[in-house]
C-alpha positions in Angstrom: -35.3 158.1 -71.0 -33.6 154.9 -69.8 -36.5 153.7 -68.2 -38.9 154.3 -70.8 -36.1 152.4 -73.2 -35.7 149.8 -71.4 -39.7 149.2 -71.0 -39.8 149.6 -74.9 -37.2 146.9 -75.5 -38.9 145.1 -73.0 -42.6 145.0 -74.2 -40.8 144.9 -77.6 -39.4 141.3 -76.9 -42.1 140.3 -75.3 -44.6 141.3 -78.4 -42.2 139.1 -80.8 -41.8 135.9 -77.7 -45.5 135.9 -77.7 -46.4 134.9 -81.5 -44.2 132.3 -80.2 -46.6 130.5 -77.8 -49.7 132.1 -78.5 -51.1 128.7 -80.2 -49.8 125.9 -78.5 -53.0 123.4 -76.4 -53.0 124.6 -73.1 -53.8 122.8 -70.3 -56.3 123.7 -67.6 -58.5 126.5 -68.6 -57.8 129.7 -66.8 -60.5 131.4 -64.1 -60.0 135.2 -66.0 -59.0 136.1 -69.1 -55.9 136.5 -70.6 -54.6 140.2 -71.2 -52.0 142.1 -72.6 -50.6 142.6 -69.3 -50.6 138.7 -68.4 -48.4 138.4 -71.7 -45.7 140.6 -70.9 -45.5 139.4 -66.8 -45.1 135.7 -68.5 -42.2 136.8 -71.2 -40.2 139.3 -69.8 -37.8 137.3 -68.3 -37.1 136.2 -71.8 -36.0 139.6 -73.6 -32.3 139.9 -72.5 -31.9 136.4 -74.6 -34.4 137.6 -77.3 -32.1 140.2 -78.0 -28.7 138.8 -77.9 -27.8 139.8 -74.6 -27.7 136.8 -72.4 -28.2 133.2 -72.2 -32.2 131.7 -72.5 -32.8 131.5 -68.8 -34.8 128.9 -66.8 -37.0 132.2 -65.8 -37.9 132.9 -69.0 -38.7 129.1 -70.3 -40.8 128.8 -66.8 -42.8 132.5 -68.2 -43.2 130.5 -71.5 -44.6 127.5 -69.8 -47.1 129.5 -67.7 -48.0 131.5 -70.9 -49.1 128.3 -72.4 -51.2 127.2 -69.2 -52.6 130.5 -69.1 -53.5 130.9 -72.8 -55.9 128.0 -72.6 -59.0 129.4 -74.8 -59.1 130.7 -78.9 -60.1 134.1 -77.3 -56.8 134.0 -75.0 -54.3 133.0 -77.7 -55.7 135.6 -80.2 -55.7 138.1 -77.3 -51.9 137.2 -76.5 -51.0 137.0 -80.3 -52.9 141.0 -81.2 -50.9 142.4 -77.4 -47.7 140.8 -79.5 -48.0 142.4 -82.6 -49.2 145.7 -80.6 -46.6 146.1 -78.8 -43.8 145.0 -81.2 -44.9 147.9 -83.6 -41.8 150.2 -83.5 -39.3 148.5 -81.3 -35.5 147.1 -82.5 -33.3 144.9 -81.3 -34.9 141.9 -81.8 -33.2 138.8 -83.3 -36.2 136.7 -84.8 -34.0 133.4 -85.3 -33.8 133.7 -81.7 -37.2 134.4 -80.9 -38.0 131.6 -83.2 -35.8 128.9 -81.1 -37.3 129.6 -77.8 -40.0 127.1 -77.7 -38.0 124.1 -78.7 -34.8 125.4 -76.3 -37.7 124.8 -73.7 -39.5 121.8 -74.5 -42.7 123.5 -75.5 -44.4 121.8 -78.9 -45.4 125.1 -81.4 -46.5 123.1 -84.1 -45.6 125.9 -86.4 -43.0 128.5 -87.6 -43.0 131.8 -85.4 -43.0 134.7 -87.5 -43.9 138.1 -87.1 -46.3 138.1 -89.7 -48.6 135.6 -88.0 -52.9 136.5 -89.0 -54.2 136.7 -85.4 -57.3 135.7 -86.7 -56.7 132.6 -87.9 -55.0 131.5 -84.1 -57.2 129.0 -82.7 
């Protein structure tokens, strides 16, 4: 059970980390496609801070960076934004203000405000 919790809490933050970044102009465009699994490898260092349980880490602003290289297409962003929303669906512990914070605590430009009720669709 404490594995499957801690995957939970784990895909959890990753879910809310991704509305985050899934927008921002990436660079170099990618060889494959972004997945749901690509999301979660690039963010999970970042869920022990997403929920109030440690400091933002250099690992996790380095996942968020490579997120933003990787998610260099429409298709990739609105890929990386639907894998957020999935896998947030059910999970606590989550502090949005913190969440929120990430990409400027890092340097990385979102040129709007992360929220959990971000339309997918509209991600370009």
């Amino acid at each position: 059970q404490e594995a499957m919790a801690a995957a939970r809490t784990a895909n959890a933050s990753l879910v809310v980390l991704m509305l985050a970044f899934l927008v921002v102009v990436a660079s170099p465009p990618a060889a494959e496609a972004l997945t749901c699994g690509n999301v979660v490898g690039y963010l999970s260092q970042c869920v022990n801070y997403a929920q109030g349980k440690g400091p933002l880490t250099s690992a996790c602003c380095n996942g968020v960076r490579s997120l933003n290289s990787a998610a260099s297409t429409t298709v990739d962003r609105q890929t990386a934004c639907n894998c957020v929303k999935k896998t947030a669906t059910g999970i606590s512990g989550i502090n949005p203000s913190l969440v929120a914070g990430i990409p400027g605590k890092c340097h990385v430009n979102v040129p709007y405000p992360i929220s959990a009720s971000t339309d997918c669709t509209k991600v370009k």
